[in-house]
C-alpha positions in Angstrom: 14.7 -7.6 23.8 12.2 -8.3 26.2 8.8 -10.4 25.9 6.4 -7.1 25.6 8.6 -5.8 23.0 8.4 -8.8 20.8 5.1 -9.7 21.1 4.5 -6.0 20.0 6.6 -6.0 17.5 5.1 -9.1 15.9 1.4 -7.9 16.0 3.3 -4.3 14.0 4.6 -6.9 11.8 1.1 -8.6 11.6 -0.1 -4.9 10.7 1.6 -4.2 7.8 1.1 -7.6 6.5 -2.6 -7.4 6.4 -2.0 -3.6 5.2 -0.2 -4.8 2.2 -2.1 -8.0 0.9 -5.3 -5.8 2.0 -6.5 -8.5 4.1 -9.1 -6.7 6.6 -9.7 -10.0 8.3 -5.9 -10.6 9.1 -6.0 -6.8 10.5 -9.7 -7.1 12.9 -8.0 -9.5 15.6 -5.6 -7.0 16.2 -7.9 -4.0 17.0 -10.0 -3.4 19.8 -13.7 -3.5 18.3 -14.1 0.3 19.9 -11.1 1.6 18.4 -11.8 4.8 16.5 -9.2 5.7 13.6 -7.7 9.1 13.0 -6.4 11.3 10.9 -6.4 15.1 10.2 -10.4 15.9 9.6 -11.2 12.1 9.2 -12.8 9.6 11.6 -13.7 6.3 11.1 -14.8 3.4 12.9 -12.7 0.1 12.7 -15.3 -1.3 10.3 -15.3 1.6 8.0 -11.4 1.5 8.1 -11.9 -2.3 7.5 -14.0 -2.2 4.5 -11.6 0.6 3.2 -8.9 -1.9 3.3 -10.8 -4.6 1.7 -12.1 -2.4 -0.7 -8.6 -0.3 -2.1 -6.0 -2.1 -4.5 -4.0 -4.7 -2.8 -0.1 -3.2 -2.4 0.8 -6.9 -2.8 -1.1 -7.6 -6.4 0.0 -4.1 -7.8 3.6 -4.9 -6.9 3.8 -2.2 -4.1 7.4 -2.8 -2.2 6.9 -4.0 1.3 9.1 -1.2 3.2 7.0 -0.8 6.1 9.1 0.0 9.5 8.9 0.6 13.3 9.8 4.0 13.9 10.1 3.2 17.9 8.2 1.7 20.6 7.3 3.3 23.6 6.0 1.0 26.6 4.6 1.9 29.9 3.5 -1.3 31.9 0.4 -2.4 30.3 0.3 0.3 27.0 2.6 1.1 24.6 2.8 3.6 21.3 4.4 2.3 17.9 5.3 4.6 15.5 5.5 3.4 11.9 6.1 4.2 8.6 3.4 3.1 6.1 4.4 3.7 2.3 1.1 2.7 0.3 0.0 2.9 -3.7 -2.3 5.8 -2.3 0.4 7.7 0.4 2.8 7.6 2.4 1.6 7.7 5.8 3.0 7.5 9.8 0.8 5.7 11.8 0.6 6.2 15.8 -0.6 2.6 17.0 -1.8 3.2 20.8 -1.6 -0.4 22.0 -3.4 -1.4 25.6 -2.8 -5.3 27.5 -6.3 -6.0 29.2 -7.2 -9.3 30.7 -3.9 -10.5 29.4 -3.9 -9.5 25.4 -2.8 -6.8 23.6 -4.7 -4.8 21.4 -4.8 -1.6 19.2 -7.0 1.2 21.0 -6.3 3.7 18.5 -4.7 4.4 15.5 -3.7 8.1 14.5 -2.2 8.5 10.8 -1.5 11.2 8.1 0.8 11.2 5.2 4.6 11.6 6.4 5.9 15.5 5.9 7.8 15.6 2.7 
């Protein structure tokens, strides 16, 4: 596995750690500060998503499993999509993670999420 990849795959893994101890400071570093999140007739700024976050029950203290998973990663020189599955208390959603490398770092440029299909 290459480099990319695996830097990548460790902020994902970064993701779903701050996701599930509901830890909105482990999560900021990994966003772009303009990101804007999306889902089906929601939009939210990062720091509306953030306080969300910080503000829901904690999967971790309610004894939510930790099954998050890459779906796949998509990379095109310097941006890449990551699909993932999020099961949370309150859904369980796919996330689209649009990831961009500028001045050498990457970082999450956009998120796009709505509860998986059942």
């Amino acid at each position: 596995m290459d480099t990319t990849q695996t830097q990548l795959e460790a902020m994902v893994n970064e993701y779903f750690q701050g996701l599930h101890t509901g830890d909105a400071e482990r999560l900021s570093p990994l966003f772009h500060q303009d990101c804007v999140l999306k889902a089906p007739d929601l939009r939210r700024t990062l720091d509306e998503w953030l306080a969300a976050v910080a503000s829901r029950p904690v999967p971790a203290q309610n004894g939510h499993p930790e099954t998050y998973k890459i779906l796949w990663v998509e990379l095109a020189c310097d941006q890449a999509m990551v699909k993932v599955a999020c099961p949370l208390p309150h859904g369980n959603f796919v996330d689209y993670l649009g990831f961009l490398k500028e001045d050498g770092v990457w970082k999450i440029v956009n998120k796009m999420y709505a509860p998986a299909a059942t």
